[in-house]
Structure formats: structure tokens, C-alpha cells
DRENDODREN-567266 format. One record per residue (C-alpha): x, y, z; residue in one letter; chain; residue number from 1. Coordinates in pm, 1 decimal, decimal comma, always signed. Layout:
BEGIN
{c1 X | c2 Y | c3 Z | type A | mol A | seq NUM}
...
***
This chain:
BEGIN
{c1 +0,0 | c2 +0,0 | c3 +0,0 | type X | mol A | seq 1}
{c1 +102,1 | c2 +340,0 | c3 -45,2 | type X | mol A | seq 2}
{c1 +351,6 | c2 +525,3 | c3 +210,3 | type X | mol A | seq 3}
{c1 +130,5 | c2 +860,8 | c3 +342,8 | type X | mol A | seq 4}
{c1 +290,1 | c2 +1177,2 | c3 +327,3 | type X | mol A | seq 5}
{c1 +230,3 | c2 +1425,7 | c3 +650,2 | type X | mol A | seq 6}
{c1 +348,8 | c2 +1709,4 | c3 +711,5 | type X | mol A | seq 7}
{c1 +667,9 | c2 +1758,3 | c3 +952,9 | type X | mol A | seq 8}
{c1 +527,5 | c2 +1714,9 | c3 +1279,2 | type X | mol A | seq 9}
{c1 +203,0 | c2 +1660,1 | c3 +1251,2 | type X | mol A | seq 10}
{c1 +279,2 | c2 +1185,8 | c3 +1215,3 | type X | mol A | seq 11}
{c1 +76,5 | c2 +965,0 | c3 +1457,8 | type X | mol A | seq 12}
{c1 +201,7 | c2 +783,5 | c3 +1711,9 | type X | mol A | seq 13}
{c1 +206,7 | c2 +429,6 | c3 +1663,0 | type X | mol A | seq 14}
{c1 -60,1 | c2 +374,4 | c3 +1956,7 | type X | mol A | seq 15}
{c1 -317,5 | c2 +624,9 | c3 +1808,4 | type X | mol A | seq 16}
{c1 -439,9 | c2 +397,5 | c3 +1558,5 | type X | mol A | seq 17}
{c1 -726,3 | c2 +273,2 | c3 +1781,5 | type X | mol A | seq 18}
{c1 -838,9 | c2 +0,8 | c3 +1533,8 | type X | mol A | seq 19}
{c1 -497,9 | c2 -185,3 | c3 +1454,8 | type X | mol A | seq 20}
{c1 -488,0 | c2 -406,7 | c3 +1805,2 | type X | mol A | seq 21}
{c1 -805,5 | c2 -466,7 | c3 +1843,0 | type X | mol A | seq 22}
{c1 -798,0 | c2 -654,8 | c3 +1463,4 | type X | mol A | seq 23}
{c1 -496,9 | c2 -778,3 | c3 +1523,8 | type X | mol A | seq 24}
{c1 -603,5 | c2 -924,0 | c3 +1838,7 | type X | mol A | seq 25}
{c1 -944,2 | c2 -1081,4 | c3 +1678,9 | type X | mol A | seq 26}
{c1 -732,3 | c2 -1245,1 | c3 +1379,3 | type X | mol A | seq 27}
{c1 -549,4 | c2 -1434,5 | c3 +1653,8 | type X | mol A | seq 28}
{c1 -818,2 | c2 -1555,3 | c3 +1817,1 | type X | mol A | seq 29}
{c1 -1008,4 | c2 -1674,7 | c3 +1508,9 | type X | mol A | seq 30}
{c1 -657,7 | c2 -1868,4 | c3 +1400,1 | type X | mol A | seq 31}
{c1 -616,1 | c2 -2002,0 | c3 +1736,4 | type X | mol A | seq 32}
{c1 -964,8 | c2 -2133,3 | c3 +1708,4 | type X | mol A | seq 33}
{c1 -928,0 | c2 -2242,6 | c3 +1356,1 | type X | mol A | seq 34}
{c1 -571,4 | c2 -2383,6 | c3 +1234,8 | type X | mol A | seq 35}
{c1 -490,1 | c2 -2636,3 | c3 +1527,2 | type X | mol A | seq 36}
{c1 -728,7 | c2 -2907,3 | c3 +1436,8 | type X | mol A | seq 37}
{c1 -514,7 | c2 -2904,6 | c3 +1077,0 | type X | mol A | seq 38}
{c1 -186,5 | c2 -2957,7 | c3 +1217,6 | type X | mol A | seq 39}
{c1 -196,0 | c2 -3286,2 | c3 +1300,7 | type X | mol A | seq 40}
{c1 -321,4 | c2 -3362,5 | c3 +908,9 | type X | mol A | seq 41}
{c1 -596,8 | c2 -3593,3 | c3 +1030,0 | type X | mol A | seq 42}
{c1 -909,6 | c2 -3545,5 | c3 +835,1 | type X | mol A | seq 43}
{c1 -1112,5 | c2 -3700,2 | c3 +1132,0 | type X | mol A | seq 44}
{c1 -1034,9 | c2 -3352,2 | c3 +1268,2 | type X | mol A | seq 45}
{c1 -1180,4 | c2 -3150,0 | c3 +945,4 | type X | mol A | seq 46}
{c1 -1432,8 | c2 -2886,5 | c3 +1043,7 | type X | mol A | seq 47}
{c1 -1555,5 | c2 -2936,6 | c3 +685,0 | type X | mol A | seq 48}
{c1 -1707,3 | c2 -3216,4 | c3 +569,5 | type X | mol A | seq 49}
{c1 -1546,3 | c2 -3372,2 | c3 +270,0 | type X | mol A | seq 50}
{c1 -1807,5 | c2 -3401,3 | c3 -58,6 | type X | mol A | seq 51}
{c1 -1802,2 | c2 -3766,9 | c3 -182,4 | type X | mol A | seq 52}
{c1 -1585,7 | c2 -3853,0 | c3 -423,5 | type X | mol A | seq 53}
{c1 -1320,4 | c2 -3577,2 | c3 -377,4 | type X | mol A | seq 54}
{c1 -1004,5 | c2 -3758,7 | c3 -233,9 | type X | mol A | seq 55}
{c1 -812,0 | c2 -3447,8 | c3 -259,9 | type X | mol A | seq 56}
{c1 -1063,0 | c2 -3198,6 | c3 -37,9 | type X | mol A | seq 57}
{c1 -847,5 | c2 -3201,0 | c3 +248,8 | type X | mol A | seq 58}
{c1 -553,1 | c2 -3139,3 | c3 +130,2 | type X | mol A | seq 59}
{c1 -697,2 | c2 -2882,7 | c3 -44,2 | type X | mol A | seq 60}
{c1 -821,3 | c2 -2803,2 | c3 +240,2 | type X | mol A | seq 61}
{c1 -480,6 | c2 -2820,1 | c3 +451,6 | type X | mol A | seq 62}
{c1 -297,3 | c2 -2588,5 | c3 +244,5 | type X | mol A | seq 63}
{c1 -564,5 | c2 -2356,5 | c3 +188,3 | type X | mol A | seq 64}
{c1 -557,4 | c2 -2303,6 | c3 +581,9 | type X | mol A | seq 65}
{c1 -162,2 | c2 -2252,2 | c3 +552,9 | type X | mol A | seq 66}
{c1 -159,3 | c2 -2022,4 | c3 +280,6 | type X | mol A | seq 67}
{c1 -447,2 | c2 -1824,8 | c3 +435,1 | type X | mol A | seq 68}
{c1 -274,2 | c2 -1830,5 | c3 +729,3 | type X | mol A | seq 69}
{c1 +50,3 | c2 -1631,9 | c3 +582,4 | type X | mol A | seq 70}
{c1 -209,3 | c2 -1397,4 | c3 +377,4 | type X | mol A | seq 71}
{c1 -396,8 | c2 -1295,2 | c3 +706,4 | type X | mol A | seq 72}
{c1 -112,6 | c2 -1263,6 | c3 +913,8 | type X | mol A | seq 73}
{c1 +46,2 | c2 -1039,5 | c3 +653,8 | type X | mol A | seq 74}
{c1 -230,3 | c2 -829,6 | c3 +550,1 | type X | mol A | seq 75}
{c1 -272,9 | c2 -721,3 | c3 +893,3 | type X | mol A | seq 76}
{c1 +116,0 | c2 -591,8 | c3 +877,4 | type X | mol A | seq 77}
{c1 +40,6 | c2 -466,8 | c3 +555,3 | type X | mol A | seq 78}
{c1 -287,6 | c2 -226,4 | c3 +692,9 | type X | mol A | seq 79}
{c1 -102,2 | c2 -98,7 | c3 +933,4 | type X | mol A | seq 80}
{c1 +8,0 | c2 +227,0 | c3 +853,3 | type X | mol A | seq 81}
{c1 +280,0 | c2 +294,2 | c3 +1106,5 | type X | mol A | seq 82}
{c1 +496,7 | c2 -26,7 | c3 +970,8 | type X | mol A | seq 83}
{c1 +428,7 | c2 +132,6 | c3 +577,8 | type X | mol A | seq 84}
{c1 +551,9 | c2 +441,8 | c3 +667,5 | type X | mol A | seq 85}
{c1 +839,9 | c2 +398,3 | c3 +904,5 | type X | mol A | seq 86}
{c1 +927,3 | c2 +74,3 | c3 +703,1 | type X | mol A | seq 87}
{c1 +905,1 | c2 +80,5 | c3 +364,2 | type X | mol A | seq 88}
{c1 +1113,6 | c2 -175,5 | c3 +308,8 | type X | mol A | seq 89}
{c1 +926,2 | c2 -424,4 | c3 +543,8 | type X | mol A | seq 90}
{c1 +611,0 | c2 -296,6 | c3 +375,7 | type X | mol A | seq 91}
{c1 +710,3 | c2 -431,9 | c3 +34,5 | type X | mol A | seq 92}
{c1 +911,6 | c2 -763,8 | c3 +150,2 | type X | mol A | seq 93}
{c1 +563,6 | c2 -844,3 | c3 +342,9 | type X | mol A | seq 94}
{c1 +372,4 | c2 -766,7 | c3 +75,3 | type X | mol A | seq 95}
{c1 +523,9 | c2 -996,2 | c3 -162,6 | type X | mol A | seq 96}
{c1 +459,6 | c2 -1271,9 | c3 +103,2 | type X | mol A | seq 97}
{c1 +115,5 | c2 -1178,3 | c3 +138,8 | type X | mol A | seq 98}
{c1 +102,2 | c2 -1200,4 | c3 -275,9 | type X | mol A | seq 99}
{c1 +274,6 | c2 -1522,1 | c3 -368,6 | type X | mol A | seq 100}
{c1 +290,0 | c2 -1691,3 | c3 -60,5 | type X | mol A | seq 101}
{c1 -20,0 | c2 -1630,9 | c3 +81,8 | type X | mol A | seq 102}
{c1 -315,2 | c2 -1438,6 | c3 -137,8 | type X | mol A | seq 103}
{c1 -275,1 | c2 -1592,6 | c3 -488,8 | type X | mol A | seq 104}
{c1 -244,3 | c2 -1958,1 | c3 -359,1 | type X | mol A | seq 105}
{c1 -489,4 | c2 -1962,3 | c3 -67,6 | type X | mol A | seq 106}
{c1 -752,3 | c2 -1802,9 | c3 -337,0 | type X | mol A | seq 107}
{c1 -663,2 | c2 -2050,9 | c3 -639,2 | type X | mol A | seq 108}
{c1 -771,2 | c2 -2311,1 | c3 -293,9 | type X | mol A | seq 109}
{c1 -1032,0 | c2 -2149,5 | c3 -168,2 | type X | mol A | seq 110}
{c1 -1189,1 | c2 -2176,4 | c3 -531,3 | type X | mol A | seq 111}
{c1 -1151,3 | c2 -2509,2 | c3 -560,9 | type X | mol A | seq 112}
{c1 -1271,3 | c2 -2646,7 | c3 -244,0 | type X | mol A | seq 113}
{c1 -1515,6 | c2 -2396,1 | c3 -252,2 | type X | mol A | seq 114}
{c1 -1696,0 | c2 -2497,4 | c3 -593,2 | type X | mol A | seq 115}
{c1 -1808,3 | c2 -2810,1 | c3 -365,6 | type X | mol A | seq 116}
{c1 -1948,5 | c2 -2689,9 | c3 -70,3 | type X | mol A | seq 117}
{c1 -2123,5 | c2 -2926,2 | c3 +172,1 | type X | mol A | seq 118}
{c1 -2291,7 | c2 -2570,6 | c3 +293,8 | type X | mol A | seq 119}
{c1 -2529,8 | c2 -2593,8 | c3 -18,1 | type X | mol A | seq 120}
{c1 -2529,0 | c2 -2476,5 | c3 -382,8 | type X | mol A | seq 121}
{c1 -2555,0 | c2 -2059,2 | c3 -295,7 | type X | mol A | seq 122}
{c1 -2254,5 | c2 -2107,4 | c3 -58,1 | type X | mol A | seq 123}
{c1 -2015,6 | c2 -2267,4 | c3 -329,3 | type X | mol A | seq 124}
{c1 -2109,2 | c2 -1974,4 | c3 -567,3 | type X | mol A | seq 125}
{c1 -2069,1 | c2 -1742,7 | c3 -300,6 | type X | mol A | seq 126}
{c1 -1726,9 | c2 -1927,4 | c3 -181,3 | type X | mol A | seq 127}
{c1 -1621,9 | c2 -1931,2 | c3 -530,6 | type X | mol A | seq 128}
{c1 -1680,9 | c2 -1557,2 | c3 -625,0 | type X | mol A | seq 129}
{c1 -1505,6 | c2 -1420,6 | c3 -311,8 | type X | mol A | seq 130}
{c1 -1205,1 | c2 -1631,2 | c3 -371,0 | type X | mol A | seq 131}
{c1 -1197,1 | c2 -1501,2 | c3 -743,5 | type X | mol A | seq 132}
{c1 -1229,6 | c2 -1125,2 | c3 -623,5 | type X | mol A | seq 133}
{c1 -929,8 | c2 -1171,1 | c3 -385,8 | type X | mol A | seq 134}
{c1 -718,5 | c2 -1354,0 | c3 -656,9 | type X | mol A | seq 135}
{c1 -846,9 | c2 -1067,6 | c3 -884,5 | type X | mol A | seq 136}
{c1 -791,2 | c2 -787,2 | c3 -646,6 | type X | mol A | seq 137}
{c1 -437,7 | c2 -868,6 | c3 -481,3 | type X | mol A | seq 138}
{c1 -351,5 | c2 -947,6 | c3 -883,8 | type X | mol A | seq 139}
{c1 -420,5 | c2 -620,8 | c3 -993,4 | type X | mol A | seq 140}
{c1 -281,6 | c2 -441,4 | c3 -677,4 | type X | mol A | seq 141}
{c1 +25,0 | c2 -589,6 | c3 -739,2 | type X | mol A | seq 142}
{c1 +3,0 | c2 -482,1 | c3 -1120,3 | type X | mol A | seq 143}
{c1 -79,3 | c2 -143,5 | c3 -1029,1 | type X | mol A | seq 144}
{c1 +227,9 | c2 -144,8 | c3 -734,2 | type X | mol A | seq 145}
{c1 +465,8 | c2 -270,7 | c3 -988,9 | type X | mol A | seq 146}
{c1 +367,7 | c2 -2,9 | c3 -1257,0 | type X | mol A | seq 147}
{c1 +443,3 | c2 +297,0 | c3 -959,4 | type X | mol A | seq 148}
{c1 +28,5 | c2 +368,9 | c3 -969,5 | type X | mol A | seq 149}
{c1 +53,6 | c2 +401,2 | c3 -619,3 | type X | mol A | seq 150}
{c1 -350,5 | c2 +540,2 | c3 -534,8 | type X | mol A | seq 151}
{c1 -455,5 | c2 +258,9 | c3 -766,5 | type X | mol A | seq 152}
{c1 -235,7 | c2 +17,0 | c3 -562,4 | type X | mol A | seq 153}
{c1 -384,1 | c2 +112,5 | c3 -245,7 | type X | mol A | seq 154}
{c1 -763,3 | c2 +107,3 | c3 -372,0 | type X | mol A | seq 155}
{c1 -709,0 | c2 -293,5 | c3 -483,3 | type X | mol A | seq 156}
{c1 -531,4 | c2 -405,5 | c3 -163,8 | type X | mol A | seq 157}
{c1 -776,7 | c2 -248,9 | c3 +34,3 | type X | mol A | seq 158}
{c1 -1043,1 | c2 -468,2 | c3 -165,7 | type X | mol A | seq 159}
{c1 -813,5 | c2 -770,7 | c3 -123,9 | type X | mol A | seq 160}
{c1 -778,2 | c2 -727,5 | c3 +227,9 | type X | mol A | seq 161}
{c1 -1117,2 | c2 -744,1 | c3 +273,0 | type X | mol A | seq 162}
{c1 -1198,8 | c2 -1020,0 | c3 +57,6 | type X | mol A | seq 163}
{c1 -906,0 | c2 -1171,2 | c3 +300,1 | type X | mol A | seq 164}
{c1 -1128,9 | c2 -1131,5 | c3 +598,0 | type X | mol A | seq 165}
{c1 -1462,6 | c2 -1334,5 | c3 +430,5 | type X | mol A | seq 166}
{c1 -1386,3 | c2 -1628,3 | c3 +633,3 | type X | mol A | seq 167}
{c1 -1351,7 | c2 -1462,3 | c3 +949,3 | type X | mol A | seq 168}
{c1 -1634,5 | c2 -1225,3 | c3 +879,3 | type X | mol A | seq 169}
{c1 -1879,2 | c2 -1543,0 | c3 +766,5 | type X | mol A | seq 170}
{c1 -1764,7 | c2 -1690,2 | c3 +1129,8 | type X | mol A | seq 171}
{c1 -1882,7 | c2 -1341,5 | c3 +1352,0 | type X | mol A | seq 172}
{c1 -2205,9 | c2 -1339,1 | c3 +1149,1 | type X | mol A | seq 173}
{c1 -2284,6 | c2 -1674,9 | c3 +1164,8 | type X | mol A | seq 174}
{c1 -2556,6 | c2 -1594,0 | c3 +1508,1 | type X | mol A | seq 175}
{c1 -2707,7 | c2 -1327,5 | c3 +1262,1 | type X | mol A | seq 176}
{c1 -2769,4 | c2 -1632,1 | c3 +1040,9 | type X | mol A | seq 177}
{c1 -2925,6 | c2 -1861,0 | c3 +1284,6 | type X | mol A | seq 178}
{c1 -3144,0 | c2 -1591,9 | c3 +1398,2 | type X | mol A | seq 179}
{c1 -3307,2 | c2 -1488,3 | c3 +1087,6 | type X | mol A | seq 180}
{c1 -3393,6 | c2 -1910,0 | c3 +978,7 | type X | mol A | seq 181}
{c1 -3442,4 | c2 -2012,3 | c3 +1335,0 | type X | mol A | seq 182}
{c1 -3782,8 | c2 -1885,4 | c3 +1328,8 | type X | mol A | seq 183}
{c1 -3834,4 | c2 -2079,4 | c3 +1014,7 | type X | mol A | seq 184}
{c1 -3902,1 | c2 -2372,6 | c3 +1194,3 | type X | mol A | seq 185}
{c1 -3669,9 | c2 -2570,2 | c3 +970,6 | type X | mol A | seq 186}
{c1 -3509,4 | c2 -2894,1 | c3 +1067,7 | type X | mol A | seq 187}
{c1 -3144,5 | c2 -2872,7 | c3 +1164,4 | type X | mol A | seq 188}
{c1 -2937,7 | c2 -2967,3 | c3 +838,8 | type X | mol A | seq 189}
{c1 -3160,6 | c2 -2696,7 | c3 +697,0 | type X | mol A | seq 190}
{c1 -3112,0 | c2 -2458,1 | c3 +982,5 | type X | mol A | seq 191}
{c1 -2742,5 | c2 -2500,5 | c3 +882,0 | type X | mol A | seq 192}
{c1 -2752,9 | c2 -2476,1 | c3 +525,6 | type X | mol A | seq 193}
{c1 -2950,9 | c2 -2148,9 | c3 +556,7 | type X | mol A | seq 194}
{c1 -2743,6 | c2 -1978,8 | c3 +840,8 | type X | mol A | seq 195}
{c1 -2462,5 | c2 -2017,4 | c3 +640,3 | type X | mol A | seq 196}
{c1 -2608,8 | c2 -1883,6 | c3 +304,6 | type X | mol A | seq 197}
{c1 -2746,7 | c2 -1602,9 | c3 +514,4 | type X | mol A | seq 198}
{c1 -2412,3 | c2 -1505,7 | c3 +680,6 | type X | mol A | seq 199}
{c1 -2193,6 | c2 -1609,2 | c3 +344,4 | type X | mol A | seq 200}
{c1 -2427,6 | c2 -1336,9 | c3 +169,2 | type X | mol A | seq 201}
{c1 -2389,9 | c2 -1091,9 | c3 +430,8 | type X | mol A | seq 202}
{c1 -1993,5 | c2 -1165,1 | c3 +460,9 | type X | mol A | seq 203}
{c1 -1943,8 | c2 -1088,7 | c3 +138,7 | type X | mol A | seq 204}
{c1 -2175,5 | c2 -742,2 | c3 +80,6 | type X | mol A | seq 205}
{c1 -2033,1 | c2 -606,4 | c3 +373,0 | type X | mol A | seq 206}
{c1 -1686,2 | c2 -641,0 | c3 +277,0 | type X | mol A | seq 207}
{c1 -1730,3 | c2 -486,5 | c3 -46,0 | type X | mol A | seq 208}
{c1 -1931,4 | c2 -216,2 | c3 +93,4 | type X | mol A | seq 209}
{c1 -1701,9 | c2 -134,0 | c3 +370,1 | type X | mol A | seq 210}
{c1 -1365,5 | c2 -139,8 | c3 +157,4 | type X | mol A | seq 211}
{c1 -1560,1 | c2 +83,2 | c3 -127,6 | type X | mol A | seq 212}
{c1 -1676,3 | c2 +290,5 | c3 +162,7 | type X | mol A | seq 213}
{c1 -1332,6 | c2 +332,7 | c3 +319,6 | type X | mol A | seq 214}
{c1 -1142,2 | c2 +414,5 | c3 -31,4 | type X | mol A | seq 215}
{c1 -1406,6 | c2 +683,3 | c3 -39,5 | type X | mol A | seq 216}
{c1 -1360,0 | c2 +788,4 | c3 +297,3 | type X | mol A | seq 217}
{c1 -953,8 | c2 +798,5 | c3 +283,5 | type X | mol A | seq 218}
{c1 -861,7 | c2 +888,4 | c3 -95,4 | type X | mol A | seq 219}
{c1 -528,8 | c2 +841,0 | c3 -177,4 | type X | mol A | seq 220}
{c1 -269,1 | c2 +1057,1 | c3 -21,2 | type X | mol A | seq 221}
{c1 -25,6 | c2 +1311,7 | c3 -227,3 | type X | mol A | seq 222}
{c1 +272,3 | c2 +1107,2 | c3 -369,9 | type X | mol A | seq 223}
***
């Protein structure tokens, strides 16, 4: 993303970015919660059911979860802007991480695995269009970093660090789900399905709204 350009003086403090712990503090949590059943590479242990037929899934599956776990940990260095403007040099090692060794792959994975949902036929779209927006978005960013557009840069990695955050985003709204079917009265394989359709769709809009909000909100800065 791009460096910002203050005036003498006038630079934050690390610490008066109110927003950058407490994100960096809820990305732990969710891969505390999330990676440890993978590590010991038993698919007993698989929070996702594996469609019939599909051998591969959990592998799939496995290294999804490792390169997502490099492209979260990294975007979160990457948005904060303390490390991009005191480090520069971080800034773009880090980035290139978050590109090749985290974004690109985890997305090509996330689109694969997630073309065969167990979570229902609106969820694989929905899994498969969000993974093709971050592979899209962190493509072009890098594109636009690589050709000195620097605003343009900073307009696609803001939309691929939100695409970044679908999974954990689909996670926090999955109550909202259950408490717009529950009074459905369905039974509880549909109660499932439809939570997770309801928070995938939500996940998703949000994201995009916030991120085009936010560009808005904070155009680029003077080069």
C-alpha cells in the first residue's frame, strides 16, 4: 500500500491507531480457534465435511488453511500504517509474502474447495466468487504497485484485504444467520444450510461495501 505523506510534525504515534490491536487481536483468536485441528493432518479432525468422491478436499483443504494463514497474518502488517511508513522496506518484503505466498495460492484453494461446498449450492457460488475477487484484487494491486500507480495500488489491496477477511467475517455473522432461519421452523441440516447462506451473503456485501466505503472515505494521499 502506499507510504502517506504528513506534514513535519504533525505523524501519529504508533498507539493512536485505535483500530490496529483490536484486529490484530481478533485475527489471533479466530486462528487459534481455527488452524490447530489441521496440524496434526488428520481429516477425522476436518471442520468441513469432505463431498463424496473428492479424495483431494483435504488437502486442499490443509494448504488452503496454511496459505491463508501467511495472507492474514500479513495483511494485517500490511494495513497498518505505522509499519508502511516507518518501514518501507518491510512494507514491500511483506507484501510480496502476502502475494505469492499467501493471497494468490490460498484463493486458487479457496476456489476449488469452494466450488463443492457441503454448505449448499448458494454457498459454493458465493465461496467461489469471493475467492476469485481476492485472486483478482491482490492481482491487480500488485500490477498497479509494480507499474508505480501508487492510489490505484492502495484502492485494490484495500479490496483484497477485505476479501481476506470473508472467512472470518462469515464466522462473527454466523448468530445473525441462525437468527433470521431459526424462526423458520426448519429442521437442523436446513437450519445449517440457511445460516450459512445467510451469513456467506452478508460476509461478502459487507466487505465490499465497507472497503468501497473506506477508499471513499480515505482517498489516496499526495505522492
Amino acid at each position: 500500500m502506499q507510504t502517506e505523506v504528513r506534514p513535519a510534525g504533525t505523524t501519529p504515534k504508533w498507539w493512536r491507531r485505535p483500530w490496529v490491536a483490536p484486529l490484530a487481536l481478533v485475527v489471533a483468536v479466530f486462528l487459534a480457534f481455527s488452524v490447530p485441528p489441521y496440524l496434526t493432518l488428520d481429516p477425522g479432525r476436518s471442520r468441513v465435511p469432505a463431498p463424496a468422491g473428492f479424495a483431494a478436499h483435504y488437502w486442499l483443504l490443509v494448504a488452503h488453511i496454511a496459505f491463508g494463514t501467511v495472507a492474514i497474518a500479513g495483511v494485517i502488517l500490511q494495513v497498518w500504517p505505522w509499519l508502511r511508513r516507518t518501514h518501507p522496506v518491510v512494507h514491500r518484503r511483506v507484501g510480496r509474502v502476502y502475494v505469492f505466498g499467501g493471497a494468490i495460492p490460498a484463493a486458487v484453494m479457496a476456489a476449488a474447495i469452494g466450488a463443492v461446498s457441503p454448505f449448499g449450492p448458494v454457498v459454493a457460488v458465493l465461496d467461489v466468487v469471493a475467492a476469485l475477487l481476492w485472486l483478482a484484487f491482490t492481482i491487480a494491486g500488485w500490477r498497479a504497485i509494480r507499474q508505480r500507480r501508487y492510489g490505484e495500488h492502495r484502492k485494490w489491496m484495500i479490496r483484497s484485504f477485505a476479501m481476506c477477511m470473508n472467512t472470518l467475517m462469515s464466522r462473527a455473522l454466523s448468530p445473525i444467520g441462525f437468527l433470521v432461519v431459526m424462526p423458520r421452523g426448519f429442521d437442523k441440516e436446513t437450519m445449517i444450510l440457511s445460516a450459512a447462506t445467510v451469513s456467506g451473503v452478508l460476509s461478502v456485501l459487507t466487505l465490499l461495501l465497507l472497503s468501497q466505503w473506506w477508499i471513499e472515505r480515505k482517498p489516496a494521499s499526495a505522492r
